[in-house]
C-alpha positions as CSV (number, residue, x, y, z in Angstrom):
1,X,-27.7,-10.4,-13.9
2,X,-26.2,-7.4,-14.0
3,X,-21.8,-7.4,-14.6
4,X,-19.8,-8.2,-11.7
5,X,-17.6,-5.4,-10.6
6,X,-15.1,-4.9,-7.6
7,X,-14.3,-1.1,-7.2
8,X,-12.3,0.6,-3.9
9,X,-14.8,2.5,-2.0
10,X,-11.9,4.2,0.2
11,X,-8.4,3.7,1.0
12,X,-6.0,5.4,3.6
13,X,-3.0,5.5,5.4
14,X,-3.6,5.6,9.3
15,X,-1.1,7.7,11.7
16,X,0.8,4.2,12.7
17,X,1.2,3.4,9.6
18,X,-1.7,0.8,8.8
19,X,-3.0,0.5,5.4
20,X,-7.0,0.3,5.2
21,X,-9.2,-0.2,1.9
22,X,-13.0,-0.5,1.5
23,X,-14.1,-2.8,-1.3
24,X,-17.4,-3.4,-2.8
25,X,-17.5,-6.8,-4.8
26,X,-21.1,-7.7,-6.9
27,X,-23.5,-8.3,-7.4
28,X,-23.8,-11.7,-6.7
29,X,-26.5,-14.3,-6.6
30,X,-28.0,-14.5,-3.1
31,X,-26.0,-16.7,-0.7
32,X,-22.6,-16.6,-2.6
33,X,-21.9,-13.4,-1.0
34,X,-21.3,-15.0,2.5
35,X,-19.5,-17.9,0.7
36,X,-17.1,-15.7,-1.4
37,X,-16.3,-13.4,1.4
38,X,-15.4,-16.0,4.4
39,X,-13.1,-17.9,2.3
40,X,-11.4,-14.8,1.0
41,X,-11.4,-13.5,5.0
42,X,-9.7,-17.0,6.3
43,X,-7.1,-16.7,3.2
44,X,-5.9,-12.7,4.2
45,X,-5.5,-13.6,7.9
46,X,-4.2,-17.3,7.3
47,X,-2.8,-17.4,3.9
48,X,-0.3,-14.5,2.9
49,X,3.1,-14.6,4.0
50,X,5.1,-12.5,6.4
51,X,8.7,-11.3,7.8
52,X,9.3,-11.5,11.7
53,X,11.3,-11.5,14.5
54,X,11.9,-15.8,15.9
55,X,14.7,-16.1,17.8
56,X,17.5,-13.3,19.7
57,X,20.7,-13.8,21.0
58,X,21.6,-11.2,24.0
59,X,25.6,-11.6,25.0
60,X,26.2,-11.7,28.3
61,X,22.7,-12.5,29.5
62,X,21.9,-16.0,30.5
63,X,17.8,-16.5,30.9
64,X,14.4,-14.5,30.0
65,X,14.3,-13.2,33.1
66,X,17.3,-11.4,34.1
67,X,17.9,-7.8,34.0
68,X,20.5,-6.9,31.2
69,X,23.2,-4.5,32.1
70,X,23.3,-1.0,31.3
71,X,19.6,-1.2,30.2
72,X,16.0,0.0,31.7
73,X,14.2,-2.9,30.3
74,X,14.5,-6.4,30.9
75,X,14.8,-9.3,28.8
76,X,11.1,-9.7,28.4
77,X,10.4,-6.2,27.9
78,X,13.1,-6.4,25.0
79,X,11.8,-9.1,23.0
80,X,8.2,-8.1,23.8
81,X,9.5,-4.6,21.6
82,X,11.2,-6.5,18.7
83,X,8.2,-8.3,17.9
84,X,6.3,-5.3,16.8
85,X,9.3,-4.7,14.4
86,X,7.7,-5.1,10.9
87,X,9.8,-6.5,7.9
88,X,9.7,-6.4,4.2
89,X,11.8,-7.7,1.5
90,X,12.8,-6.9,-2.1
91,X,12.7,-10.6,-2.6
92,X,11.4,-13.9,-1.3
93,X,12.8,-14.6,1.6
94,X,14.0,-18.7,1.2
95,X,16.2,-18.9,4.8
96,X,16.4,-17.2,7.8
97,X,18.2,-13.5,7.8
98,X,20.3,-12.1,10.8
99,X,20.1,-8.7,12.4
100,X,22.6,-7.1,14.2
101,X,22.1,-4.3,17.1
102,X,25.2,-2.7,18.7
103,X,24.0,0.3,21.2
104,X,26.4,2.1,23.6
105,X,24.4,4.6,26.0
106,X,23.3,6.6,26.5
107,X,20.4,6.9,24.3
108,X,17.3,5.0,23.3
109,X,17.2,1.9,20.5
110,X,15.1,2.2,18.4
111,X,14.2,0.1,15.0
112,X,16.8,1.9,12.7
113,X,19.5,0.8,15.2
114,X,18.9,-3.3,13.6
115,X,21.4,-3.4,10.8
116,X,19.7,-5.8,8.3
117,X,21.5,-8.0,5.7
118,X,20.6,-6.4,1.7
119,X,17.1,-6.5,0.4
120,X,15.9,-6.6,3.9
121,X,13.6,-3.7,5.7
122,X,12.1,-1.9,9.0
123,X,9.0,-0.7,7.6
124,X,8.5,1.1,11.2
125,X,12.7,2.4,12.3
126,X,10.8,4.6,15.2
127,X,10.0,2.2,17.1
128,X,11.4,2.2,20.5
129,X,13.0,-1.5,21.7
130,X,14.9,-0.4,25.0
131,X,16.7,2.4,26.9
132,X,20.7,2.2,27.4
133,X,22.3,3.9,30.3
134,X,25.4,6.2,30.0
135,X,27.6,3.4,30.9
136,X,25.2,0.4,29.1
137,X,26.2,-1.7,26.0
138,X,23.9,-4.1,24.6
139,X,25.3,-6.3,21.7
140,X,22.4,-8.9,20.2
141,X,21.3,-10.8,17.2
142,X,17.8,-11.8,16.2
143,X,16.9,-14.0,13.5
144,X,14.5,-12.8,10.7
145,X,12.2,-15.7,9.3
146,X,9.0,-16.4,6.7
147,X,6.3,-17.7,7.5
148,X,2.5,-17.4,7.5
149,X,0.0,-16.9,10.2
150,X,1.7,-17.4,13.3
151,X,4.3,-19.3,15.4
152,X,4.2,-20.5,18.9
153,X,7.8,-21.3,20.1
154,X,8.5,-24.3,23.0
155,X,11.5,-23.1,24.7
156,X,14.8,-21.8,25.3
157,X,17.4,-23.2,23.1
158,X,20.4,-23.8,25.6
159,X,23.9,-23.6,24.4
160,X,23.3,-23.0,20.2
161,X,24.4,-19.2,19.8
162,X,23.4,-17.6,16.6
163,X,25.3,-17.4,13.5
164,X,25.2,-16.5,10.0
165,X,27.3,-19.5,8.2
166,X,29.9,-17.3,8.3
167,X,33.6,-19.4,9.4
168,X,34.5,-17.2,12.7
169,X,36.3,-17.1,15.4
170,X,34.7,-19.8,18.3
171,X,32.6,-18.2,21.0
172,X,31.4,-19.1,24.3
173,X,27.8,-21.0,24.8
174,X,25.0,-18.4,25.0
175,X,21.2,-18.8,25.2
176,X,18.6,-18.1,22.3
177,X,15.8,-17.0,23.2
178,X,13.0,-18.1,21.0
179,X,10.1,-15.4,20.0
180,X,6.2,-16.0,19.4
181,X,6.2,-15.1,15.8
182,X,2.8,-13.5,14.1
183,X,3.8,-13.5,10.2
184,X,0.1,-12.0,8.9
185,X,0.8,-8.7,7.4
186,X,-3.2,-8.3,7.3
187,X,-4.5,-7.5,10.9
188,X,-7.8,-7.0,10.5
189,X,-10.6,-8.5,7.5
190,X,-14.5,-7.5,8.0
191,X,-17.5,-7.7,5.9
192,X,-21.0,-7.2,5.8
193,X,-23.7,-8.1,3.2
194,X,-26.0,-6.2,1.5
195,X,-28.9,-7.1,-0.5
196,X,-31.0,-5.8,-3.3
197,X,-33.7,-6.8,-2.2
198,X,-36.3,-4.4,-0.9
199,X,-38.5,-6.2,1.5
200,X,-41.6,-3.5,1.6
201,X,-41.5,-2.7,-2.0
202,X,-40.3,-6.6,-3.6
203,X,-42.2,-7.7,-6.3
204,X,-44.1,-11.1,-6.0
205,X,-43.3,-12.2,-9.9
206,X,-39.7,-11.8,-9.3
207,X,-38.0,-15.1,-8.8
208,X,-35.9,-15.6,-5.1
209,X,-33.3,-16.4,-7.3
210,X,-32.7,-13.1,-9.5
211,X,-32.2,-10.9,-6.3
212,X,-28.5,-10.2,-6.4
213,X,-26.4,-9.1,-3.2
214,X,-22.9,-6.9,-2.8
215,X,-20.1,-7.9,-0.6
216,X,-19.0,-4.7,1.4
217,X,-15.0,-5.9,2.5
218,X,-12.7,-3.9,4.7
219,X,-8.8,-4.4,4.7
220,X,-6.3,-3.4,7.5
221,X,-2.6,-4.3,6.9
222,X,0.6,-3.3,8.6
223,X,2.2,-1.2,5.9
224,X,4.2,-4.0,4.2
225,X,1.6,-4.3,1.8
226,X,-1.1,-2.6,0.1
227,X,-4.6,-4.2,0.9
228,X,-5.0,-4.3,-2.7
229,X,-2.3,-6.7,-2.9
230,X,-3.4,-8.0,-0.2
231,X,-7.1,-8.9,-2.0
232,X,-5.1,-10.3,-5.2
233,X,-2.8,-12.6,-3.2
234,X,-5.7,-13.9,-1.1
235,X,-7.5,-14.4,-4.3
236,X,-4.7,-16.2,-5.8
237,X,-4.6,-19.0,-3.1
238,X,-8.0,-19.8,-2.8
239,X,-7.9,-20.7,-6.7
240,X,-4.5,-22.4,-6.4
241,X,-6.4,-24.7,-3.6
242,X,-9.6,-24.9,-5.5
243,X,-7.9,-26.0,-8.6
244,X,-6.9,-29.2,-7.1
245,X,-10.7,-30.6,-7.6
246,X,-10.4,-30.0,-11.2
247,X,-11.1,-32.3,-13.8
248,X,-8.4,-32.1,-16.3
249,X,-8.7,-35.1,-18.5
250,X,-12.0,-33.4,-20.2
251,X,-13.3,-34.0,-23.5
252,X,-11.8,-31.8,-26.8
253,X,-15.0,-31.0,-27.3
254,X,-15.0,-29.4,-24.0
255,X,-12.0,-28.2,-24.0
256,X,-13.1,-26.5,-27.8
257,X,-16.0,-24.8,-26.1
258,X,-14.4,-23.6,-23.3
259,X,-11.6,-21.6,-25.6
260,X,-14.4,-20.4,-27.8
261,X,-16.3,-18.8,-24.4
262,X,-12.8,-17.4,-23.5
263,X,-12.2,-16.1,-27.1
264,X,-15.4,-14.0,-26.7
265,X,-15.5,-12.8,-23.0
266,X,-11.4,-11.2,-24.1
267,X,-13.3,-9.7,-27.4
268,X,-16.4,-8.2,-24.9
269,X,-13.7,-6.7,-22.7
270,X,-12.3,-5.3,-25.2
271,X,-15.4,-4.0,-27.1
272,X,-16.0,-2.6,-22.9
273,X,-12.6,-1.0,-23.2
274,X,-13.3,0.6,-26.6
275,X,-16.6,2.1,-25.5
276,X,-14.9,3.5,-22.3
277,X,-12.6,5.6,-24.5
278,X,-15.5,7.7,-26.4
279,X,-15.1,11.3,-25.6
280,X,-18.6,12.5,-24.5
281,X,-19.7,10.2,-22.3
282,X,-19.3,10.1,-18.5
283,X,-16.7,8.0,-17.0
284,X,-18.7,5.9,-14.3
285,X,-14.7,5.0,-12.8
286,X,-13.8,8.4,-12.0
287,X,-15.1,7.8,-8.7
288,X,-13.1,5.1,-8.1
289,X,-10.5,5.3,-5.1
290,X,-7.0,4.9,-6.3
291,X,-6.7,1.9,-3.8
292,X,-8.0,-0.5,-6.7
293,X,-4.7,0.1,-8.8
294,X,-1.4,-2.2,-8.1
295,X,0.4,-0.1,-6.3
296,X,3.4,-0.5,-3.8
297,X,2.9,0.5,0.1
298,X,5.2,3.4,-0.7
299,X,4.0,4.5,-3.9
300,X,-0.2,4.3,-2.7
301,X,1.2,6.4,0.8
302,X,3.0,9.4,-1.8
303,X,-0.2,9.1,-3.8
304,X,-2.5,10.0,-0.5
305,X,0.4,12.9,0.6
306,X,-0.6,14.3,-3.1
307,X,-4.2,14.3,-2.3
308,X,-4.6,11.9,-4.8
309,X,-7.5,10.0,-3.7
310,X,-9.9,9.1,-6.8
311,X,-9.3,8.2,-10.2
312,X,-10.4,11.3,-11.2
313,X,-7.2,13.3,-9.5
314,X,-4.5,11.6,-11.8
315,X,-6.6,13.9,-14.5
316,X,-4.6,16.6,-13.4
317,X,-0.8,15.0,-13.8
318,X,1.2,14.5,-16.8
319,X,3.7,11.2,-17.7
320,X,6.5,13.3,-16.4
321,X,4.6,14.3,-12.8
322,X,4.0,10.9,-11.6
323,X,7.3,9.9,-12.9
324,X,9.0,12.2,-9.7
325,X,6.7,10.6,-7.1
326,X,8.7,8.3,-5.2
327,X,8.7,4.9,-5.6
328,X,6.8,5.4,-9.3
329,X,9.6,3.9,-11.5
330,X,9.3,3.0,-16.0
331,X,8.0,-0.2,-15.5
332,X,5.9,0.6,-12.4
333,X,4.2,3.7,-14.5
334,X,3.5,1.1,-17.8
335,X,1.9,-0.6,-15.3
336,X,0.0,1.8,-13.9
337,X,-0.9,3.8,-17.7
338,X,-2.2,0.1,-19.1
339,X,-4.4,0.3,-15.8
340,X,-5.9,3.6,-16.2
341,X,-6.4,2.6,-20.1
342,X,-8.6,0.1,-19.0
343,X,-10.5,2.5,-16.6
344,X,-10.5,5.0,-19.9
345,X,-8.7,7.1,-18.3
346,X,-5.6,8.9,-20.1
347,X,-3.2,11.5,-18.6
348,X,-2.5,15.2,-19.4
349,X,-0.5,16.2,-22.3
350,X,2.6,17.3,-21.4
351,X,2.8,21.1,-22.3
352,X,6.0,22.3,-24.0
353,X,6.9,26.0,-23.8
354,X,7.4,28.1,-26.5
355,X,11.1,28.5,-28.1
């Protein structure tokens, strides 16, 4: 069978803001395809984790369904807004983060109004939460949490206003209003099989069991991460669960065999590696859309602005080029060189004028 390979067919950034990547994975033996590619589909729409909007605290308003003063919208409208809000943090999120929104009309609200604790992000500060009248105030907290798929809330918490274990001052009994949650930063996962198997032209002395199949898989996230981290984080959890049915009291002689397989499979990459580099012969990766490298939401959306969409584009940049496109910092560009390395791929020499 020929080597396995995953390589990014496409990859984009939508006009809202979604994230999208095409990836081909094979070839695989026929019916693992199908196997492979529903368990990785239930992991990106089940198993990544997410920032969103649970609970808000509105002063001055006592239910869900009363009008709030000063305002065009109504409580329902309100919250039905901040839960499109879309979050991201610099770091793991452990507890729950408070936002604050302080509006005085008139004027619009909008997601850059929420002023977030440190760390803490709007991946979309356009979008529109309410309108404030000329003589309107609206004063409200909402509560940020983590969490993965998605959260159905029982009711309204009566008399337990908001805080952020902070010692203040005591305030009067208000109502939270609790928020269905949806935490998946993937929205959408498809795939479709092909085989290579030729049904009018398939040779009778070839075995069912040689004909290989590719796994055609398309990635749509909401901007707070890239669907290639996406893939790798999916990935990750399937073999963290599927590790549990190991056996791990195996024999040395197993255990002997198994680091004398690993030995050579790291000394065939790198033989593959070294026989990438060789000058004259064509680069089968150049093709490759840049999707397939680790990059950050922000540094794969200044990548597509640069009309860098292939492999073959970085060709045409220097260290010292990528190093001024936003996001791209040391470590994040060692990361990215040992990449391309692997791809044989190597940047342009700087050129230094003459003194």
């Amino acid at each position: 069978m020929k080597k396995f390979l995953i390589s990014c067919l496409e990859s984009r950034v939508e006009t809202d803001g979604v994230l999208y990547g095409r990836y081909l994975f094979g070839p695989l033996p026929r019916g693992q395809g199908m196997t492979i590619a529903t368990a990785l589909r239930r992991s990106l729409l089940s198993e990544i984790a997410g920032l969103a909007v649970t609970d808000v605290e509105i002063v001055g308003v006592r239910h869900e369904y009363s009008i709030i003063p000063g305002t065009q919208e109504s409580v329902i409208d309100l919250i039905l807004n901040l839960k499109k809000l879309v979050f991201t943090s610099t770091t793991p999120l452990r507890k729950k983060a408070i936002g604050y929104i302080t509006v005085r009309g008139p004027g619009k609200i909008l997601g850059k109004d929420l002023r977030l604790p440190p760390g803490l992000q709007c991946v979309n500060p356009n979008q529109f939460l309410g309108t404030v009248s000329a003589e309107g105030f609206i004063n409200l907290k909402v509560v940020i949490s983590s969490g993965r798929s998605y959260l159905v809330q029982n009711g309204v918490h009566l008399d337990s206003p908001i805080t952020d274990n902070v010692a203040e001052e005591p305030i009067s009994p208000r109502n939270i209003f609790p928020v269905d949650a949806v935490f998946m930063p993937v929205l959408r996962a498809n795939f479709s099989i092909q085989s290579d198997e030729d049904v009018l032209h398939f040779p009778l002395h070839v075995q069912s069991r040689d004909v290989t199949e590719r796994v055609i898989f398309e990635i749509w996230t909401n901007g707070t991460i890239t669907p290639r981290e996406a893939l790798h984080e999916a990935s990750s959890e399937l073999i963290r669960f599927f590790s549990m049915f190991q056996v791990t009291n195996q024999p040395k002689r197993m255990l002997k065999r198994g680091v004398n397989t690993l030995v050579l499979k790291q000394e065939t990459e790198k033989d593959g590696r070294h026989t990438l580099q060789r000058m004259y012969e064509p680069n089968q990766f150049l093709n490759i859309d840049v999707g397939i490298l680790p990059l950050t939401p922000t540094q794969l959306i200044a990548f597509k602005q640069r009309k860098i969409h292939r492999l073959a584009d970085l060709l045409d940049y220097a260290y010292e080029d990528l190093r001024q496109i936003p996001g791209i910092t040391s470590d994040s560009l060692f990361t990215l060189l040992c990449y391309l390395r692997s791809y044989g791929i190597q940047l342009r020499p700087e050129v230094k004028s003459a003194v």
